[in-house]
Phi, psi and omega in degrees: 000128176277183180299293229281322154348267187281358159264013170246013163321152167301168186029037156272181180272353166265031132302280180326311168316282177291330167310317193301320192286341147328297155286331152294323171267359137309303173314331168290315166276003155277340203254324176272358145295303172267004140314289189318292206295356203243335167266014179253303189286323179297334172299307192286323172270038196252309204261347187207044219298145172260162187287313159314310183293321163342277184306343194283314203287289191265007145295338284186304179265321190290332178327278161021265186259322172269341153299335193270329180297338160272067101267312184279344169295318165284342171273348170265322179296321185309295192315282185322304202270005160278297199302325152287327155334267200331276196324305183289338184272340189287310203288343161311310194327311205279327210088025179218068153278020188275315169303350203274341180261349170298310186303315172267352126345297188262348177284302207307308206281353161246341199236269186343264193310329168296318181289325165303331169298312176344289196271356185308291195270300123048289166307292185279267225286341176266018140307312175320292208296306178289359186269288195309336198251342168281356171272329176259017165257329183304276197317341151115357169327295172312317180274014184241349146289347206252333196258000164270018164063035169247148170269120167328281178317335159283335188276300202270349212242291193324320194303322186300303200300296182322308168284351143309283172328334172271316191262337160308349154247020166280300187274016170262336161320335146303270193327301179303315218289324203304282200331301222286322188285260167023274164339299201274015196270280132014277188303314195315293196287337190281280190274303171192178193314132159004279177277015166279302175283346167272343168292313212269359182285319204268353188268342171299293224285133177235165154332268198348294193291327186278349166282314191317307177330288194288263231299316168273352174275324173307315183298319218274349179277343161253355156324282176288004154278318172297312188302325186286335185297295203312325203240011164264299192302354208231332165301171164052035182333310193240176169304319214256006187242041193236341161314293175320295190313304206314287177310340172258000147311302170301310149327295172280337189287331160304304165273012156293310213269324154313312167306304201304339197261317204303310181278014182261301185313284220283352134302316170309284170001278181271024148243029206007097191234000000 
């Protein structure tokens, strides 16, 4: 047998090799289809909503967003009264604890409070999301849309993604106010009076930071939405088979939020925003 022979053997390593490159790029072209198909369903249910998507959108949203709200709440009052904490004891060293509420002002309302939404729903909601739709491929629900000639992806996936996208910068809006009180729990009694720390807290915020803000709760909110849809519509053959999406669900909805924040910053960047 020659070399060129046996190294194309089954299980060799240019076998192993090229399969593998074989399966990722299907899996990338499966994954940018259903990207396509899920901005396509969002169009259609934006300009021509059917009434099953409809109830989907706003159960979906009420979940969301009013489920979500005591969670992204203890983690922005914690943020505010850590940043401040630190921040008055590093920056005290130096002398300018007069800066510590412009900083954390302007840290909390673009990065901090966008992230804590992030990872939030990263958590609760693309599980959720990949538990419901891999529950309704056990039980035959998705095929019994597809032999009544409707699309999963317009039915199950758009309301989610949309009512994410929606409900995600309401709550980091929740979040910074939680952060802002956090601060001021701390500063008040610490660095200086109420309304002092909070005008010099309210004179960092510019327009500028709280649209970066809104713009990234929105992306990371159809991120982890796509993630929980995908790998829930793509999961859960059996009953005893709905663990696995979750956990990959969550997983990508985390590092996506992550990807989403890297590319964002380096977008504001070279646009300078």
């Amino acid at each position: 047998m020659t070399k060129t022979a046996a190294s194309a053997v089954p299980g060799s390593p240019v076998v192993s090799l090229g399969s593998w490159i074989l399966a990722r790029g299907a899996s990338v072209g499966d994954k940018v289809d259903f990207l396509g198909a899920t901005l396509l369903a969002i169009g259609r249910l934006v300009r021509f909503p059917p009434q099953q998507a409809r109830r989907r959108f706003v159960a979906a949203l009420r979940d969301a967003g009013m489920g979500s709200l005591p969670i992204v709440a203890i983690m922005g009052l914690a943020a505010g009264l850590v940043l401040t904490l630190l921040g008055s004891k590093e920056l005290g060293k130096i002398g300018v604890q007069t800066g510590i509420p412009r900083l954390v002002g302007v840290v909390v309302l673009r990065e901090i409070g966008v992230l804590i939404v992030g990872i939030a729903l990263a958590g609760r909601v693309a599980s959720s999301y990949a538990a419901e739709l891999a529950a309704a491929n056990a039980s035959g629900e998705t095929d019994e849309l597809r032999r009544s000639g409707l699309d999963p992806v317009g039915v199950q996936v758009a309301p989610r993604v949309l009512a994410l996208v929606l409900a995600a910068p309401l709550l980091l809006a929740h979040t910074n106010a939680m952060a802002v009180a956090g601060s001021l729990l701390y500063g008040a009694g610490s660095l200086a009076s109420a309304r002092e720390h909070a005008g010099a807290m309210l004179s960092a915020l510019t327009l500028k930071h709280a649209i970066a803000g809104l713009v990234k709760a929105g992306a990371f909110g159809f991120v982890v939405a796509c993630a929980g849809c995908y790998h829930g519509l793509r999961g859960g053959g059996t009953p005893g088979a709905i663990g696995r999406p979750v956990r990959r669900a969550v997983v990508s909805a985390v590092l996506g939020v992550g990807l989403a924040e890297v590319a964002l910053i380096f977008a504001f960047k070279w646009i300078r925003f």
